[in-house]
C-alpha positions in Angstrom: -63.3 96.5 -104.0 -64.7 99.8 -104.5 -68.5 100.6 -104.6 -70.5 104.2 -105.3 -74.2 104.4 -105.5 -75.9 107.1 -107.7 -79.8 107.4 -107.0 -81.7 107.5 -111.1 -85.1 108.0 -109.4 -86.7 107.0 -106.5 -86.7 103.3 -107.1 -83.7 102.9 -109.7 -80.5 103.0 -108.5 -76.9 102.8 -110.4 -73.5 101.1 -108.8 -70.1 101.2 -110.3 -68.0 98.6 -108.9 -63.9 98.8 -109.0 -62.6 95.3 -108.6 -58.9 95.3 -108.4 -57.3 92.2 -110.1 -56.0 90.1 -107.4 -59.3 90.0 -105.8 -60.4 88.6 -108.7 -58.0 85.1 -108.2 -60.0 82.3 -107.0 -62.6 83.1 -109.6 -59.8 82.5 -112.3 -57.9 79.1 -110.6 -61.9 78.4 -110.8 -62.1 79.4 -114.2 -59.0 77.1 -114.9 -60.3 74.3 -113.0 -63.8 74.2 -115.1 -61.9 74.4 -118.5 -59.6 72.2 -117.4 -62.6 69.1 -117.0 -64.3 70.3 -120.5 -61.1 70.5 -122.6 -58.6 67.5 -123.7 -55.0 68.7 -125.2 -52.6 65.8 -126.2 -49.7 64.9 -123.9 -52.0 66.3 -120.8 -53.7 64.4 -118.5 -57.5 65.6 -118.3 -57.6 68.1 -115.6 -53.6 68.4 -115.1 -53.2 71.0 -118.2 -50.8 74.2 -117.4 -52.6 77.7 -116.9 -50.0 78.9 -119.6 -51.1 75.9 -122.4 -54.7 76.9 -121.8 -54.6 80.3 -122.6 -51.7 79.5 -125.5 -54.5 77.1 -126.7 -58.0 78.5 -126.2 -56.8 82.2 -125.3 -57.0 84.3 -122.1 -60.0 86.0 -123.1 -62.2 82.5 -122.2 -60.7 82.6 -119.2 -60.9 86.0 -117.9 -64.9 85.6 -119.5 -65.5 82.6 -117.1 -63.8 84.1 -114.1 -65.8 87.4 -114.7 -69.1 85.9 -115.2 -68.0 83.7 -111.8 -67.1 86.8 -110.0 -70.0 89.2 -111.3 -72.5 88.0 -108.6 -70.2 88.0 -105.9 -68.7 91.4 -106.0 -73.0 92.5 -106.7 -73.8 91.4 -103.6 -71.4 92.6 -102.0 -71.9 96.3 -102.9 -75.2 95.8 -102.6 -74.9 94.7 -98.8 -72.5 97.8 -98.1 -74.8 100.2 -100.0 -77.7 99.0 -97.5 -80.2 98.4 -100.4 -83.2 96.9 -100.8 -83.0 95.3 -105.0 -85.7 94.2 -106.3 -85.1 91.9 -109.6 -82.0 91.0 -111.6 -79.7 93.8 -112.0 -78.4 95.1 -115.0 -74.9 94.9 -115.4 -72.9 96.1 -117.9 -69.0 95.6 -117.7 -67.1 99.2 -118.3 -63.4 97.7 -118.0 -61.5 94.6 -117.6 -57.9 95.1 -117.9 -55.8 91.7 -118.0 -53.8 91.6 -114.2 -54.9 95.3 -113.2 -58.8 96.0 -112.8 -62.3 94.9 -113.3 -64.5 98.0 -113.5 -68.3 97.3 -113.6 -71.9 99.2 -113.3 -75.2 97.8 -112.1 -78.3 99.4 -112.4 -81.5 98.0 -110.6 -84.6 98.6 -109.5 -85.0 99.2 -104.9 -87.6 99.3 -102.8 -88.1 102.9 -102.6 -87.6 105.0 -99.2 -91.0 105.5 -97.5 -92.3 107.7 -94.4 -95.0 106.4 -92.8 -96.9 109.4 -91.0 -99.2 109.1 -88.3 -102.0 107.2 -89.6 -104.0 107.8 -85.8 -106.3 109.7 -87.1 -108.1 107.5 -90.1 -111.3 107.3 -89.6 -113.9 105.2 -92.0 -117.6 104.3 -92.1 -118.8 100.8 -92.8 -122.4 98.9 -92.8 -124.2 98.4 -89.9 -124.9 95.0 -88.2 -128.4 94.7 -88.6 -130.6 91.6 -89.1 -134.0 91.9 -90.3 -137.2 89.4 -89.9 -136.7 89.3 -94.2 -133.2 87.8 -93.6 -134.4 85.6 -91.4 -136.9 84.3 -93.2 -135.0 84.2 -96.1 -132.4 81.9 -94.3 -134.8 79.8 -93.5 -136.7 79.8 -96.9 -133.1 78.6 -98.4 -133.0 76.0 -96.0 -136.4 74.8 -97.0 -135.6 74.5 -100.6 -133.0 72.0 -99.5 -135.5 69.7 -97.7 -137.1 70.1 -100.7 -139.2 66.8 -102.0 -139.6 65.6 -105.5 -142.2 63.1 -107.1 -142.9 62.6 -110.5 -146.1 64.1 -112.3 -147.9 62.9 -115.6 -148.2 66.9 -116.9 -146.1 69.5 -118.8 -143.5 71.1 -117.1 -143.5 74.3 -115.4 -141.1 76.9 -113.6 -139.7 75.4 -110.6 -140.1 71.4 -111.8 -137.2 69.5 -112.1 -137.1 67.0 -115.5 -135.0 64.3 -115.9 -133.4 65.3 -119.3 -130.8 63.9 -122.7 -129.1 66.6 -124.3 -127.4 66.6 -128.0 -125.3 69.5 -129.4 -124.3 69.7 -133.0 -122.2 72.6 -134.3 -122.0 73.1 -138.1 -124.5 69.8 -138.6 -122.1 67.6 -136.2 -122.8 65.9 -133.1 -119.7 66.8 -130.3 -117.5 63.7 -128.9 -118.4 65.5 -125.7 -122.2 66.8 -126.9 -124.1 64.1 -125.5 -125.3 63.7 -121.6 -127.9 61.4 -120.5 -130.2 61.6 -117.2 -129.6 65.1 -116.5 -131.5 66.3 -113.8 -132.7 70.0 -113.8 -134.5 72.4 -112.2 -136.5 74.8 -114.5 -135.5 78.7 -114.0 -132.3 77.7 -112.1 -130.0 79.4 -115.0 -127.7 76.5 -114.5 -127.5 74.9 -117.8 -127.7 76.4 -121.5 -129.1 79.3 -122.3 -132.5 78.9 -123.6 -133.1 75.9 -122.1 -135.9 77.1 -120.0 -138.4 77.7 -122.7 -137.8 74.8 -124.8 -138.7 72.2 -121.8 -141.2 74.2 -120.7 -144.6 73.0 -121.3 -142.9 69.4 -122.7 -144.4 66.3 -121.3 -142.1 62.8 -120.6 -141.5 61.9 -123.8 -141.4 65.3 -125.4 -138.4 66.5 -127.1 -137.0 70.1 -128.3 -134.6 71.5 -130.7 -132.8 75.4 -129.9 -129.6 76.8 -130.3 -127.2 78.0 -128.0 -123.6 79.4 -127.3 -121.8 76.6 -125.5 -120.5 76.9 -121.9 -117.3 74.5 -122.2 -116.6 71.6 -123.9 -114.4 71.5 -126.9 -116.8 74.2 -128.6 -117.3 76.3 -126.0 -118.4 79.9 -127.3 -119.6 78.6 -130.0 -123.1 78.4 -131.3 -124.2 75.1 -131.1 -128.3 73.4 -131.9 -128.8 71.3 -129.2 -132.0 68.7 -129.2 -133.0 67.7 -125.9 -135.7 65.1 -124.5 -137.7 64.9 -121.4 -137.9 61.8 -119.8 -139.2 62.5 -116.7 -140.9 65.7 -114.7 -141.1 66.1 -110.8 -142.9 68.7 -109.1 -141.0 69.9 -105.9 -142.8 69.8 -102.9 -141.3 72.1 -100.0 -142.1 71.1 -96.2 -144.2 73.2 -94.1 -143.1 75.4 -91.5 -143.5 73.9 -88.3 -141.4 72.5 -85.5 -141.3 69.3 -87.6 -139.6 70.9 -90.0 -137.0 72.3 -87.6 -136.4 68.7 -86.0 -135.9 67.9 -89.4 -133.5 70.2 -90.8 -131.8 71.0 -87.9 -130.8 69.8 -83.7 -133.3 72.1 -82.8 -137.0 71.0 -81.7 -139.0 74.1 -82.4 -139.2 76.7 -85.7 -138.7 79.4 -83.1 -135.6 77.9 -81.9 -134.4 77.3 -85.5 -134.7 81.0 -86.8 -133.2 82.7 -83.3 -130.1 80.6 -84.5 -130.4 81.7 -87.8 -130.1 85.5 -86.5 -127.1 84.6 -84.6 -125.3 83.2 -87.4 -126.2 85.6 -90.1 -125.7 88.3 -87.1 -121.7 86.4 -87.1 -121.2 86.3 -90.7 -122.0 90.3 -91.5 -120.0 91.3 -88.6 -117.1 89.0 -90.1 -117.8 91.3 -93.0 -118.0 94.4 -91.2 -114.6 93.9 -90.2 -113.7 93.2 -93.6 -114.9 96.1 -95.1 -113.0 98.0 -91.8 -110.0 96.7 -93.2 -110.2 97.2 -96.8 -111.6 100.6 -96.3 -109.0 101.9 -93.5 -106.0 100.2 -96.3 -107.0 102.3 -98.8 -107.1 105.7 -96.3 -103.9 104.5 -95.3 -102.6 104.5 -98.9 -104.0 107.4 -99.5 -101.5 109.1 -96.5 -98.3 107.5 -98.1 -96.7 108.4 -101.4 -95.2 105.6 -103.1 -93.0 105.4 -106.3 -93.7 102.3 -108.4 -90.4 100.8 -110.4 -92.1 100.2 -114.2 -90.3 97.0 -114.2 -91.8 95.5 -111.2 -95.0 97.3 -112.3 -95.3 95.3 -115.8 -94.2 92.3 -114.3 -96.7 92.0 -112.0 -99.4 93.1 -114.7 -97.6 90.2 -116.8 -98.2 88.0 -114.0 -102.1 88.9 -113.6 -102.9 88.3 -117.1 -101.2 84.9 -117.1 -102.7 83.7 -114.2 -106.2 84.8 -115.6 -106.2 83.6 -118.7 -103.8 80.4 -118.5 -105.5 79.2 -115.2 -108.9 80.7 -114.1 -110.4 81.0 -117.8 -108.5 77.9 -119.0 -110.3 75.7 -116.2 -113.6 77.2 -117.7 -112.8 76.9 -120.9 -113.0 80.7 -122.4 -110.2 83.2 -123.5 -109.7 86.7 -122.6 -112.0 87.8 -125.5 -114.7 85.8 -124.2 -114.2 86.4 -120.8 -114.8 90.2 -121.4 -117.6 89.7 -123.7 -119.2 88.3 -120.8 -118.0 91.2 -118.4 -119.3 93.8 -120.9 -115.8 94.9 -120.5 -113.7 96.7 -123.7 -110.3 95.3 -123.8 -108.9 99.1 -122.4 -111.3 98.9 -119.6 -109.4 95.6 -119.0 -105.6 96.6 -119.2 -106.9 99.8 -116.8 -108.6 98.0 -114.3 -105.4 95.5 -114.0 -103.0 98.2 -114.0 -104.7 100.3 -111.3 -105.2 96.3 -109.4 -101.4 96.0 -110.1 -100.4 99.4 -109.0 -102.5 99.3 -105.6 -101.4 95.4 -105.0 -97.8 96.9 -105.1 -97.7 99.6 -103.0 -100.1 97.5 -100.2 -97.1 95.6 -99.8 -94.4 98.6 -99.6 -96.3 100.3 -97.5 -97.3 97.0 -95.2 -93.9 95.9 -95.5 -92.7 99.8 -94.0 -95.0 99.2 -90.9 -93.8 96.2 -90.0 -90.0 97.4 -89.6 -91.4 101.0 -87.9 -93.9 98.9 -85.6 -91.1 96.2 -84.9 -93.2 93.5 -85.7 -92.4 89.4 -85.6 -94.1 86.5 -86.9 -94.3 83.6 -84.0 -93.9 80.0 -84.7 -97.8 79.2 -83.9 -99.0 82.5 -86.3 -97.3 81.0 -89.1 -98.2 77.8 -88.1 -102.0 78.3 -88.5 -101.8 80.8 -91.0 -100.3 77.4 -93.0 -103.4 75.7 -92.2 -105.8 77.9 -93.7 -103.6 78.2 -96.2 -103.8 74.8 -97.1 -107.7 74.7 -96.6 -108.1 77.6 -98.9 -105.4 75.2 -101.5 -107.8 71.9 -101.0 -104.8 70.2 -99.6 -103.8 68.5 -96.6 -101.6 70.9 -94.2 -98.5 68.6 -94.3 -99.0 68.1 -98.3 -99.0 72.1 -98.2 -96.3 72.6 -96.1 -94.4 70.2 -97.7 -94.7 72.7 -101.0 -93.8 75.4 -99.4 -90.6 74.6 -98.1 -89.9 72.5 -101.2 -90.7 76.1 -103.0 -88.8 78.1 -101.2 -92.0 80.1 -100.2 -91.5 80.1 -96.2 -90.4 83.8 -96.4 -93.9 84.7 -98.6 -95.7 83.4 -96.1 -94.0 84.8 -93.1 -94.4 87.9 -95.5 -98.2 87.4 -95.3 -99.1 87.1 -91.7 -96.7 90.0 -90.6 -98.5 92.6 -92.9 -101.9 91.6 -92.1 -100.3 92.5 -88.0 -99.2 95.7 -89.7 -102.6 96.2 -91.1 -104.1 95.3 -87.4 -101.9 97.7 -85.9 -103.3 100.5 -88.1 -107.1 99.0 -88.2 -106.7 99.2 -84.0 -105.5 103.1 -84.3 -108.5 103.8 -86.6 -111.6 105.4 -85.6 -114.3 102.9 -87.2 -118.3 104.0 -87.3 -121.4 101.9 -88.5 -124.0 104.0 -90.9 -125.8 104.2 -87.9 -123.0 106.7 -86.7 -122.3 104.9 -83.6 -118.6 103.6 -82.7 -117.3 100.2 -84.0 -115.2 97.8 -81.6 -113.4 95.6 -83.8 -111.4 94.0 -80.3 -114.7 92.6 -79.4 -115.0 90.7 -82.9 -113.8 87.3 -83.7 -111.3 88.4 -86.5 -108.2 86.8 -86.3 -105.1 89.9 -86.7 -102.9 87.6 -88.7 -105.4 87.2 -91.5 -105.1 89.5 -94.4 -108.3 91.9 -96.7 -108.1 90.8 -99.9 -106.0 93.4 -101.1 -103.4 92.7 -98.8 -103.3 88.7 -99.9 -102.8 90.3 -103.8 -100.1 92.3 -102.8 -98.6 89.0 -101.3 -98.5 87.6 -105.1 -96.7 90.7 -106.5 -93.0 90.4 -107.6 -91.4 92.3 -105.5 -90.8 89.8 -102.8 -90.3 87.0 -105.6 -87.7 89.2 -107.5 -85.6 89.6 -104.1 -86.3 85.6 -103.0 -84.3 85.6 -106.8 -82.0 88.4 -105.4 -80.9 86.2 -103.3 -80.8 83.1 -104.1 
């Protein structure tokens, strides 16, 4: 077999194979074989019918069709393998010449990863938000904390902001009461935006007993997004009563005996979480600098694949499970359906070249996932999933996807590396160490785990396989 490789652009490539004839003989006694079990010709035994009486009866051309479509992938592969490429998708393959017992002559165009030179990325440097607790964030913790302890006791008076009635709802839509529009003993708290629009000011100022009628646009439900008059009754209101705040309070809501005690724990932990974000943000920001330094070609296919493969996911899963379409969805965003398709493009485009790029510095840094960085990258994984770590693990090998996670720890190590080399200062202007934060290297910014989802690694798992 001959192979040549002609570059289209810098992520399209064309092959022309030569195939000369013998090489093409196991694929034809294959070819025989299968028609051999499919095909019954009188005076034969099944499977003992000549090559000759096969293609007298059914014709060579079958034949040479089955041991060519047999071959195809075969000989692909292998010019792929000697060209040294990276493919990304199915080829497209389009057969120049078969001539019966003398050559099979084929081309194959297909999108590659393209070629990508990673310069010195040393001298990044970004800014992010400063660590800094205030006495409001404090007592703001705290204040949220409160509201859970929280106390409720019913009250013979009208209801008011903050009071939280005991309600039965009914929605009608076009004069109809819904199979789903009826819900007893709802309990509610007035102002919390958690239920119906509107809702607030019709049970405001009702007593137990009292009843309202307004109309709405439905949440979910069979009707949901569509206007709906909804009756609903009061049965009971409850004032909440919020504990003071004393040291009786902290022994209450928390192992610690003294309010003091209660809100210097408070400042360590909010103190934690926004220097878990700081490093976040370090992340994100020093990816896009770094994406910035690289130029990367996008193959179109891969591209609208992978935008394809956003819109699905958004609209058959995350809208579906709350029961709005896309039209709905950016009603609710305030979003024109162009704003949409850009803002998806531009998510698809970046998502894509995060992984080239991440992908790059994981060959040029030499990196390699370990057995126990996979291993608990799997378990939050499966926390993140809702499922058990050996019901997840048991999906992912059953998937195939052991090579998409492996491809998910080693680029957020990539990412590391680069975060590491970056020169990292807080508004304040003084110098970030993210060494001396609890941020675990393997775990990937946000952008980084969408990248993971695009195509391109799927397309050359199907490559493969």
């Amino acid at each position: 077999m001959k192979s040549a490789v002609e570059t289209l652009n810098p992520t399209r490539v064309r092959l022309t194979v030569e195939v000369p004839f013998e090489e093409l003989k196991d694929s034809l006694d294959a070819a025989y074989k299968k028609i051999n079990q499919q095909v019954t010709v009188k005076g034969f035994r099944k499977g003992k019918i000549p090559a000759r009486v096969i293609d007298q009866r059914f014709g060579r051309g079958a034949v040479l069709e089955e041991a060519v479509n047999d071959a195809l992938p075969k000989f692909y592969t292998e010019a792929v393998n000697e060209a040294e490429l990276n493919p990304l998708g199915q080829p497209d393959v389009d057969i120049t010449e078969l001539k019966d017992g003398e050559t099979l002559n084929f081309t194959a165009e297909v999108d590659v990863r393209p070629a990508l030179e990673i310069p010195d990325y040393s001298g990044i440097e970004v800014e992010v938000d400063a660590v800094e607790v205030t006495d409001e964030d404090i007592e703001k913790s705290v204040e949220q904390l409160r509201e859970r302890f929280a106390a409720t006791s019913p009250v013979e008076r009208a209801a008011e902001d903050g009071d939280v009635v005991t309600i039965d709802l009914e929605a009608k839509v076009d004069g109809e009461v819904l199979e789903d529009g009826i819900a007893s003993g709802v309990s509610y708290t007035i102002g919390s935006g958690e239920l119906l629009d509107g809702i607030d000011d019709a049970v405001k100022g009702l007593e137990a007993g009292g009843e309202a009628t307004f109309t709405s646009e439905l949440k979910g439900g069979s009707a949901a997004g569509r206007e709906a008059e909804v009756t609903v009754k009061v049965t009971q209101v409850a004032a909440r009563e919020l504990p003071e705040l004393d040291d009786e309070f902290a022994q209450l809501a928390s192992e610690f005996d003294t309010l003091d005690e209660l809100k210097d724990d408070s400042r360590k932990r909010l103190a934690n979480m926004k220097t878990y974000d700081q490093a976040t943000q370090a992340q994100e920001r020093v990816l896009e600098k770094l994406l910035e330094l690289v130029e990367v070609p996008v193959p179109e296919k891969l591209l609208e694949d992978e935008i394809n493969t956003r819109k699905h996911n958004l609209e058959h899963h995350q809208l579906g499970q709350m029961g709005l379409d896309l039209a709905k969805y950016l009603e609710i965003q305030g979003k024109t359906e162009e704003e949409f398709e850009t803002e998806t493009r531009e998510a698809a485009v970046k998502g894509i070249k995060t992984q080239f790029v991440l992908d790059e510095l994981v060959k040029v840094e030499k990196l390699n996932v370990n057995q126990e960085e996979l291993t608990e990258h799997l378990m939050r994984r499966a926390a993140s999933s809702g499922m058990s770590p050996d019901q997840f693990a048991q999906a992912v090998v059953e998937g195939g996807q052991v090579p998409l996670l492996v491809g998910e720890v080693a680029r957020g190590k990539a990412l590391a590396v680069v975060v590491e080399a970056a020169t990292v200062k807080d508004t304040n202007g003084e110098i970030v160490d993210l060494d001396d934060e609890d941020e675990d290297e393997t775990e990937a910014p946000e952008a980084v785990a969408e990248a993971t989802d695009a195509p391109a690694e799927a397309a050359e798992e199907k490559t493969e396989g």
